[in-house]
C-alpha positions in Angstrom: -56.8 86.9 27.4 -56.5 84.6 30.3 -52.5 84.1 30.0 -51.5 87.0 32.1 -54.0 86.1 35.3 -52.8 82.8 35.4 -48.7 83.8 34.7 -48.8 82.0 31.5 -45.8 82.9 29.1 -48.5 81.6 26.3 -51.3 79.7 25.9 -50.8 75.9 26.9 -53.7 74.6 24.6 -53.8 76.0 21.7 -55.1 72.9 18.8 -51.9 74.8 16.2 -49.8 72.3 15.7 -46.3 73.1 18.2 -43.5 70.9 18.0 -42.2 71.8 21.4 -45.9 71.0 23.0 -45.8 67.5 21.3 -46.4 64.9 24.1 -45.7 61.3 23.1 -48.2 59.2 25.6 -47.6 55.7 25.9 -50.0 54.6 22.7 -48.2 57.6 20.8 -45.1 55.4 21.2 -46.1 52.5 20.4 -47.8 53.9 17.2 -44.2 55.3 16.2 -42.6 52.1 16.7 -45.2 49.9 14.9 -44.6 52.6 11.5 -40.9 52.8 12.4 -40.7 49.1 12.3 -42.8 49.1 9.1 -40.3 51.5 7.2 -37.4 49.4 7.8 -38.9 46.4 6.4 -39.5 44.8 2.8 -43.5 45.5 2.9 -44.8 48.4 0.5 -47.5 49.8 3.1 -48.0 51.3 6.8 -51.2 52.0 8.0 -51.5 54.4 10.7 -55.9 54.9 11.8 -57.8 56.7 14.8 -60.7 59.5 15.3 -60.5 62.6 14.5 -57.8 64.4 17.2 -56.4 61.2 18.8 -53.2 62.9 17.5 -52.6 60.7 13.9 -50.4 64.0 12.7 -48.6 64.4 16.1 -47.2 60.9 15.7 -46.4 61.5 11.5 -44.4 64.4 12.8 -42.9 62.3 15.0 -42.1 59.6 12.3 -40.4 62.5 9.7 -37.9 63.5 12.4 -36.7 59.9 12.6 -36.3 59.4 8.9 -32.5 59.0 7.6 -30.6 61.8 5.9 -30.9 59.2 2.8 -34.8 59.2 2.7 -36.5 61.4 0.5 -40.1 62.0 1.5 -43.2 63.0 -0.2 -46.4 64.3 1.5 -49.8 64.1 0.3 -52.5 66.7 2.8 -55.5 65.9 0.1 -55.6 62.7 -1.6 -59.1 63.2 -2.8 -58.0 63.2 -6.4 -58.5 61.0 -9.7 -55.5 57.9 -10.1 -53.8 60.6 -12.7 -53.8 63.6 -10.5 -52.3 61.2 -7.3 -49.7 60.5 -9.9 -49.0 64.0 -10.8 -49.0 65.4 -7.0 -46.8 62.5 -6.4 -44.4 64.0 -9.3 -44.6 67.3 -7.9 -43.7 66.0 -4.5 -40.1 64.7 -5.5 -40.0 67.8 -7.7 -40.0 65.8 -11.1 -40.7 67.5 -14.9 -43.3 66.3 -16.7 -45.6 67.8 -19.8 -48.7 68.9 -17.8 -50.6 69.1 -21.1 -50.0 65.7 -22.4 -50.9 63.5 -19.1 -51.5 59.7 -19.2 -51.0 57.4 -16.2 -48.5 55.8 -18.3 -46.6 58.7 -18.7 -46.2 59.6 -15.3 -46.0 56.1 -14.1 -42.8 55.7 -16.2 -41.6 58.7 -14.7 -41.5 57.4 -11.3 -40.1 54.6 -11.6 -37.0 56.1 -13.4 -37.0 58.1 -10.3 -37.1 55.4 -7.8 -34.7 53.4 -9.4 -32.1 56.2 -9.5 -32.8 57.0 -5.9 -32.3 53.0 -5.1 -28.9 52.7 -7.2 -27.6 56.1 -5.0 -28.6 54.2 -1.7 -31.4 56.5 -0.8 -35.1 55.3 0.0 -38.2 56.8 -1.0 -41.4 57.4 1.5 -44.6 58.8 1.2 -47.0 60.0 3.7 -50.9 60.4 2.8 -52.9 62.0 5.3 -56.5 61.5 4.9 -56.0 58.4 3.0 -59.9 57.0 3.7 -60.4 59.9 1.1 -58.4 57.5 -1.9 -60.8 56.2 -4.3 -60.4 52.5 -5.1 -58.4 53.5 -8.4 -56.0 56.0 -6.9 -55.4 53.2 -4.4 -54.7 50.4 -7.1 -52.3 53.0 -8.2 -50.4 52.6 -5.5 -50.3 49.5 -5.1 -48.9 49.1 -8.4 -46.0 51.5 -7.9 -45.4 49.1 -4.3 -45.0 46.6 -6.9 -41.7 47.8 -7.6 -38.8 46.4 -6.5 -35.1 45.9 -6.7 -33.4 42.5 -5.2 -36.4 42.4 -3.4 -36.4 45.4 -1.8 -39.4 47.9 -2.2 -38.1 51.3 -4.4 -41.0 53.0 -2.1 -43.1 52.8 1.5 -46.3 54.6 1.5 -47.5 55.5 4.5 -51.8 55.8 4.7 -52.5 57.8 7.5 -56.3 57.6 8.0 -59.9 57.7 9.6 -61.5 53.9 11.1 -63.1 54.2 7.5 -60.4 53.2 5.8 -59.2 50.1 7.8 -63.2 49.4 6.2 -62.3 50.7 2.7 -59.3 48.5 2.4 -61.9 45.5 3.5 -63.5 45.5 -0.3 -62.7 42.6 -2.1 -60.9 44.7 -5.2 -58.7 45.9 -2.3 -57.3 42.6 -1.1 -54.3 42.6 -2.6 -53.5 45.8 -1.5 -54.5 45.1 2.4 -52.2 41.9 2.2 -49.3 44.2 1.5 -49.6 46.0 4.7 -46.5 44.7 6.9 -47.2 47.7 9.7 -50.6 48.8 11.1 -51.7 50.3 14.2 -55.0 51.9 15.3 -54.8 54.7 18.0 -57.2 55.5 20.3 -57.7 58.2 22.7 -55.9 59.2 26.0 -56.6 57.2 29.3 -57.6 58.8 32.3 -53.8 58.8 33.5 -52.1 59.8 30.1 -54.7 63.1 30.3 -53.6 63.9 33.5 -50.1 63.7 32.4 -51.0 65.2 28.7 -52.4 69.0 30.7 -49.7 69.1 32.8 -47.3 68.9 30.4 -48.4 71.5 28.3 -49.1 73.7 31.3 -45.1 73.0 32.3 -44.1 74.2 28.7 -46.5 77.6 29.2 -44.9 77.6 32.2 -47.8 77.1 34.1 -49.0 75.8 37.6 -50.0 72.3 36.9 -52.7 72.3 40.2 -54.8 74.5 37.8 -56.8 71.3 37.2 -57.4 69.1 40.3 -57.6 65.3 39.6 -61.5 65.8 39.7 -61.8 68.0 37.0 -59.5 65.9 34.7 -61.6 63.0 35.6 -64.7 65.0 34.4 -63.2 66.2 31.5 -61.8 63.0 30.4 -65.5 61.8 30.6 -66.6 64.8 28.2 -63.6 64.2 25.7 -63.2 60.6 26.2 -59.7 61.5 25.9 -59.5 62.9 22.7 -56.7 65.1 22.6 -58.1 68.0 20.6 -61.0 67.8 22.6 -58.8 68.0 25.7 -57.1 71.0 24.3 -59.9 72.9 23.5 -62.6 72.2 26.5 -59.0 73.1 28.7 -58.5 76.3 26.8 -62.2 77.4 27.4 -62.2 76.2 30.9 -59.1 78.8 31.3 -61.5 81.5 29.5 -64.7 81.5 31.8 -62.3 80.8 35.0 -60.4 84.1 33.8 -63.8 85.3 33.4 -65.4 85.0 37.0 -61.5 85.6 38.5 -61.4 82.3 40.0 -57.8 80.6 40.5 -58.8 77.3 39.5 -61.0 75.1 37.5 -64.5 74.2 38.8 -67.1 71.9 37.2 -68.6 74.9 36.3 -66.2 76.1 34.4 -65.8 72.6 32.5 -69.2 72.3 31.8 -69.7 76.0 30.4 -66.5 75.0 28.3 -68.1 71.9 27.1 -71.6 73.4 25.8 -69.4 75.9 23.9 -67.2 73.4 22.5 -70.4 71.7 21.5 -69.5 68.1 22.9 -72.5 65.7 23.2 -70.4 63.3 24.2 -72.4 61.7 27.6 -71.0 61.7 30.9 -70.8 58.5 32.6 -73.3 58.5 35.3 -71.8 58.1 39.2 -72.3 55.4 41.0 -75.4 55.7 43.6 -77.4 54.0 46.5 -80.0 51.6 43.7 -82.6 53.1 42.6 -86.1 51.8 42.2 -85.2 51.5 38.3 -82.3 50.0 38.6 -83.8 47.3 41.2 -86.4 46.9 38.7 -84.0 46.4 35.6 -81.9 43.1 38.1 -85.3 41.7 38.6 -86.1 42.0 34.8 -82.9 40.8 34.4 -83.3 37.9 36.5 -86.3 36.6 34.8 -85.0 37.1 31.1 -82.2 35.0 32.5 -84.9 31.9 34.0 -86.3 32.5 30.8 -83.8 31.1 28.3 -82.8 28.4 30.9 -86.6 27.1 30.9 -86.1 27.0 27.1 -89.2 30.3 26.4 -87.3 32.2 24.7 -85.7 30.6 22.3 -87.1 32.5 19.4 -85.2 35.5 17.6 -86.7 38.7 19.0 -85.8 42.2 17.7 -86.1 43.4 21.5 -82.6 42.7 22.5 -80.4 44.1 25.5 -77.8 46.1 24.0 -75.1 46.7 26.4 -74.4 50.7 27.2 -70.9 51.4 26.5 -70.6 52.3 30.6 -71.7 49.1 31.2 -69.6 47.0 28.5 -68.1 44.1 29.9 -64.9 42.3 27.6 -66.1 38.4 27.7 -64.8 38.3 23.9 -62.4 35.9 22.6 -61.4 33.2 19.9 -61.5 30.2 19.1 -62.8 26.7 20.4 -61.8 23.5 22.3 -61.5 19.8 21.1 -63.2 17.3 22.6 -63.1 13.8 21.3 -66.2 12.5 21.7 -68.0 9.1 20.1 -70.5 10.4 18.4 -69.9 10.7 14.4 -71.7 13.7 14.9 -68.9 15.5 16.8 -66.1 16.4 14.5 -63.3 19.1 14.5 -60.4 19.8 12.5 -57.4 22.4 12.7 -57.0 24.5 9.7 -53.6 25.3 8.3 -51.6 25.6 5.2 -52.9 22.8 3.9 -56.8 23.4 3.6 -58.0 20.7 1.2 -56.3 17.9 3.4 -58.2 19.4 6.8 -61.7 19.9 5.1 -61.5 16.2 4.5 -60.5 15.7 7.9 -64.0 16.8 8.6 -65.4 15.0 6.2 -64.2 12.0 7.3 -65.2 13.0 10.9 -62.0 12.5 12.5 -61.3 14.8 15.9 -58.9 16.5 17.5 -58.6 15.9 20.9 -58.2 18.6 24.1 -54.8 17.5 24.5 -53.8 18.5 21.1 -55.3 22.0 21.7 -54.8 22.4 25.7 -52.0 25.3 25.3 -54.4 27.3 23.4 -57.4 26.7 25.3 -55.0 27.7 28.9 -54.1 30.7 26.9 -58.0 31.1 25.7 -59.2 31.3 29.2 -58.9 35.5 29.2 -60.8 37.2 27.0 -58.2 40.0 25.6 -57.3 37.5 23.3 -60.4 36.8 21.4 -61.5 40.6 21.7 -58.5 41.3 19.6 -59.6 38.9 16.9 -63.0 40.1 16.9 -62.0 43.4 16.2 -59.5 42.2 13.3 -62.5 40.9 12.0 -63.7 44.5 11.8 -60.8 45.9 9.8 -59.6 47.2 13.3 -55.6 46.1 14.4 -55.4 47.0 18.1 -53.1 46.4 21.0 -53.6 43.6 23.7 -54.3 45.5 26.2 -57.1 47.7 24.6 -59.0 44.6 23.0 -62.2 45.4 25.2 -65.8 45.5 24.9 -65.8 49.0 26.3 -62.8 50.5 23.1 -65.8 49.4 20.4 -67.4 52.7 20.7 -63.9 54.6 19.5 -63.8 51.7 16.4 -67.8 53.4 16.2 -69.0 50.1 16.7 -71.4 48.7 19.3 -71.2 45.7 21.7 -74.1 43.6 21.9 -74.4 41.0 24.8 -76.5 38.1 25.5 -77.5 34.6 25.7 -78.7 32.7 23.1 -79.1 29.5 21.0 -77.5 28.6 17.4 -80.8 29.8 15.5 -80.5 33.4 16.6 -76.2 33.4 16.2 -77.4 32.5 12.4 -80.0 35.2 12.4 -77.7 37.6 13.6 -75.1 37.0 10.8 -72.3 38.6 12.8 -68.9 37.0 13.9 -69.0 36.7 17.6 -67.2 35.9 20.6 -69.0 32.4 22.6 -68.0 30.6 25.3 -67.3 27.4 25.6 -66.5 24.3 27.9 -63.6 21.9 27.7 -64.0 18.5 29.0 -63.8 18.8 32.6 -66.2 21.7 32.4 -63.4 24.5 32.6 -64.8 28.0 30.2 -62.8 29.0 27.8 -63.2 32.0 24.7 -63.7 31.3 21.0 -63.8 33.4 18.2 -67.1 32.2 16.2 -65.9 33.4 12.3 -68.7 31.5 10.3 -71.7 29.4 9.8 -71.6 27.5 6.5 -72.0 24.2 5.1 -68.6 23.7 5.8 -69.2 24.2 9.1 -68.8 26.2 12.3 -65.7 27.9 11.5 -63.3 29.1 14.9 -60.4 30.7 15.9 -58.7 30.1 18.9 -55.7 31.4 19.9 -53.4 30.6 17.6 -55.6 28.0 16.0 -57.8 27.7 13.3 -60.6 25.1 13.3 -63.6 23.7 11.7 -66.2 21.9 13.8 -69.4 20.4 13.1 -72.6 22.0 14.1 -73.4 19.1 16.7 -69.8 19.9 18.2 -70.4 23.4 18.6 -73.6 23.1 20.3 -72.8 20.8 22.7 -69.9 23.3 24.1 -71.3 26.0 23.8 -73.0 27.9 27.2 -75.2 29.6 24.9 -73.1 33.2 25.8 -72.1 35.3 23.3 -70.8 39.0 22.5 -70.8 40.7 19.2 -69.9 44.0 17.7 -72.5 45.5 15.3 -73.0 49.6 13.6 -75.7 51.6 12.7 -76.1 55.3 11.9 -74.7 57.3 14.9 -77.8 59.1 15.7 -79.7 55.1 16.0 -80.5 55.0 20.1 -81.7 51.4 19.9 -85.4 52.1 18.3 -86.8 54.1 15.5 -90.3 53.7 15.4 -94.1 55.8 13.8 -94.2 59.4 14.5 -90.1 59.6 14.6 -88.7 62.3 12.5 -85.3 63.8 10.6 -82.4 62.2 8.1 -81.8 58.4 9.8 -85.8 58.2 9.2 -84.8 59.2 5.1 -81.7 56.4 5.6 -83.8 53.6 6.8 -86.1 54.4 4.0 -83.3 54.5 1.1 -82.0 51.2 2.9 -85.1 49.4 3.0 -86.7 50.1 -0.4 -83.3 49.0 -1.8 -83.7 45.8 -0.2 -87.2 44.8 -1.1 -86.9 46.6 -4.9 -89.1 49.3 -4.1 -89.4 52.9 -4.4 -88.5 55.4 -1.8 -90.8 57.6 -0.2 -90.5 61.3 -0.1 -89.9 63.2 3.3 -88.4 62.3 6.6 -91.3 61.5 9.0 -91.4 58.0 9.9 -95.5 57.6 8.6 -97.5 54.7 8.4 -96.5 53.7 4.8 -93.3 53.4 6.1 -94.0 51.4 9.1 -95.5 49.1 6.9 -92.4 48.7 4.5 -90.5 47.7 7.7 -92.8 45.0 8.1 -92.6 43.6 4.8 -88.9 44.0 5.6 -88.7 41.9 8.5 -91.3 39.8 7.4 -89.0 38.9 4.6 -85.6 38.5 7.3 -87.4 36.4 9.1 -87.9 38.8 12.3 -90.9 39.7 14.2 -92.4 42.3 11.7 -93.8 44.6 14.5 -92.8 47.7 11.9 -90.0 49.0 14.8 -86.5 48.9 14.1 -84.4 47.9 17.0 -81.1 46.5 17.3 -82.1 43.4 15.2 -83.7 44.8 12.6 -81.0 47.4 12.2 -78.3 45.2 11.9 -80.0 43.4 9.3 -80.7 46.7 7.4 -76.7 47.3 7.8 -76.2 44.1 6.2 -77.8 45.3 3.3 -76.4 48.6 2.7 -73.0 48.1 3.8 -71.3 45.1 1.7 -68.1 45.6 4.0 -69.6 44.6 7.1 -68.4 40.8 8.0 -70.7 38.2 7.9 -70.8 34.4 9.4 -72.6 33.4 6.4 -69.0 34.1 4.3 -66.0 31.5 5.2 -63.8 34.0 4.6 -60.3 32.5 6.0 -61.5 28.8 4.9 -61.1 30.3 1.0 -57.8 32.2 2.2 -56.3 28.7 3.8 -57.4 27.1 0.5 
């Protein structure tokens, strides 16, 4: 095709896996090092996650190269299978006899651990590496864990490596799964390409094709990192068509023509980030909207929960998350905090007994408090998601598929939202600082911050608090903020499955959003406590989430209070 009018030895983007086109970017590395680190300790589990293409197999590849002469290794492609037939692929994998028509889990448990034992006493470790692992069911996964249970002078007979979709840092957040999640010593969550590690990603595959790496001007791989969001098999294939309709029109490099013909046959609907321009009447509009919503809450009218909410576009996400919260010693009885650690009982009564912690106890983790990164990284451990300093923003929620929700606010509508949240707060000489709000129960307002863990009262917390706050939330990927009458298609059938589930009714048939449905939305949001104008936005959806998705983390659970204790 195209490889001759370029003077290509072969094509530079093919998505076949190629050893000698594997480019290790900067997160690739780090990714290695984290599983790396993970095999050569005592812990039973690594977890490697990311989207689809973000290049999970290049760095497995990677981490099968390094492995010892002395490790024998096992790989699992499909591990949607029963708990007995994970056992028997497992026995296949280290090439082990067994009676396929007399199978029991017993049987081939047993079997196992003879073999990891043997392969301990002769020196020589055992790994293995399941791709697809959000595919486990809950029992194949318990299997697992129980073969992780063995061990010899404390060290582990075998490392499994789950290699995964987001979904299953969300899967392993199920409360029969606990065990197993603890016994993760190694996790890392990799997200797409920057701007510059594209750059540097096409022009080293075009150097290996032996190609000219001025092909793609610095425009073009701007454009097309705003198409793929860096995804690398994205990358590779909106590259390898861009080659194809350049070829096609005998042009010598890449125009935005060329990407955007590429893109529509790639079928990306992935939206461009839109460029920066004199204001607009809209957009002067929207500051003086913006302006009054703002005057609003600070004369105190708006201090109701609406549905109606601004829901930051991820172009415009701005990281102001964060943990945990000051200590002020104040006079009123009213005012208490306590620090959580080991010893839970003896700092509940701390509480109880309102004694406080003052700033000075707390001031290196409030300096270190005064950057959000910090917080943003707890909020998305609160998520399931383990990420990087560096990439704890706002803006990385979309690539966890979650949303960022920003705004200004008062306690009622933090409990309404029922989402752990990043607020800010003021220390005593009226310096801001980030928390991570973790729960509202009758324990208290529970916070992380920094490196502490506290427990404040409700009259603390208010006090502090500016009233800001940022919070990550999901919904359905085709949700764009409303779904009201007259809509149409399968979300329209999933908010009415969700819904009737939660009042005890019956579904309706079809997928137009119709006037009996409107009206169960009502009855819905009548019954959550929100305006019941029969539209779902933001508000109501989240509440619907909370319904139908038990994994999603809620303030009204004190979660790490019942893990300290």
């Amino acid at each position: 095709m195209y490889t001759e009018f370029f003077h290509l030895k072969e094509m530079p983007f093919s998505i076949a896996p190629d050893p000698r086109f594997f480019f290790m970017s900067d997160r690739h590395k780090e990714a290695l090092t984290h599983l790396t680190y993970g095999l050569q300790g005592a812990g039973g589990f690594i977890m490697l996650t990311g989207e689809v293409g973000t290049g999970k197999t290049t760095v497995s590849r990677a981490l099968i190269q390094e492995l010892t002469k002395t490790t024998v290794l096992g790989y699992i492609h499909n591990p949607a299978v029963s708990e007995l037939e994970l056992l028997a692929t497992l026995c296949d994998e280290f090439k082990l006899d067994y009676d396929k028509h007399n199978l029991s889990l017993k049987m081939l448990f047993d079997l196992l651990h003879h073999y990891l034992l043997a392969n301990c006493q002769q020196d020589r470790s055992c790994v293995v590496i399941i791709d697809e692992a959000q595919l486990l069911s809950t029992a194949a996964l318990e299997q697992l864990r129980l073969l992780t249970n063995l061990d010899v002078n404390h060290k582990k007979l075998l490392h499994i490596v789950l290699i995964g979709q987001p979904e299953l840092q969300q899967k392993l957040k199920q409360p029969e799964l606990r065990q197993l999640a603890q016994r993760i010593t190694a996790r890392y969550h990799l997200l797409p390409l920057t701007e510059l590690e594209l750059a540097s990603y096409v022009a080293y595959r075009l150097s290996i094709a032996s190609g000219n790496p001025g092909l793609f001007s610095s425009k073009i791989l701007k454009r097309i990192h705003q198409h793929t969001e860096g995804v690398p098999r994205l990358v590779n294939l909106v590259c390898d068509k861009s080659l194809y309709y350049a070829f096609k029109t005998r042009e010598d490099k890449i125009s935005p023509q060329h990407v955007l013909a590429a893109v529509k046959t790639v079928a990306i609907s992935t939206p461009v980030k839109a460029k920066k321009t004199a204001p607009t009447i809209s957009l002067l509009v929207g500051i003086l909207c913006l302006g009054g919503v703002v005057a609003a809450f600070q004369l105190g009218l708006l201090n109701q929960t609406e549905d109606n909410v601004a829901v930051v576009q991820h172009d415009e996400l701005i990281p102001i998350i964060a943990p945990v919260i000051t200590a002020t010693e104040v006079a009123s009885s009213g005012d208490s905090i306590a620090q959580l650690g080991n010893e839970g009982h003896d700092d509940l009564a701390v509480v109880a007994n309102n004694q406080v912690m003052t700033d000075k106890a707390l001031s290196s983790d409030i300096k270190s408090a005064r950057q959000g990164n910090a917080a943003t990284q707890f909020l998305f451990k609160e998520w399931g998601y383990d990420i990087t300093l560096e990439e704890a923003s706002c803006r990385n929620a979309q690539y966890a598929k979650l949303r960022c929700l920003q705004r200004q606010g008062n306690y009622a509508q933090l409990v309404q939202y029922n989402l752990p949240a990043v607020v800010r707060l003021l220390d005593n000489l009226g310096e801001a600082y980030y928390a991570t709000l973790l729960s509202i129960t009758p324990l208290g307002v529970e916070l992380q911050l920094s490196n502490s863990h506290l427990l404040v009262s409700q009259a603390w917390f208010e006090k502090n608090w500016t009233g800001d706050f940022t919070l990550f939330w999901t919904a359905p990927s085709r949700f764009r903020n409303s779904l009201k009458q007259n809509d149409k298609g399968e979300l329209v059938r999933w908010l009415d499955k969700n819904i009737s589930a939660a009042l005890g009714e019956d579904t309706l048939s079809g997928s137009k959003f119709d006037w009996l449905l409107m009206q169960k939305v009502m009855r819905f949001q009548q019954q959550s406590g929100l305006t019941a104008d029969g539209i779902v936005g933001p508000q109501t959806m989240m509440t619907i989430v909370h319904y139908a998705d038990s994994t999603v983390p809620k303030l009204s659970v004190a979660t790490h209070i019942a893990e300290d204790k």
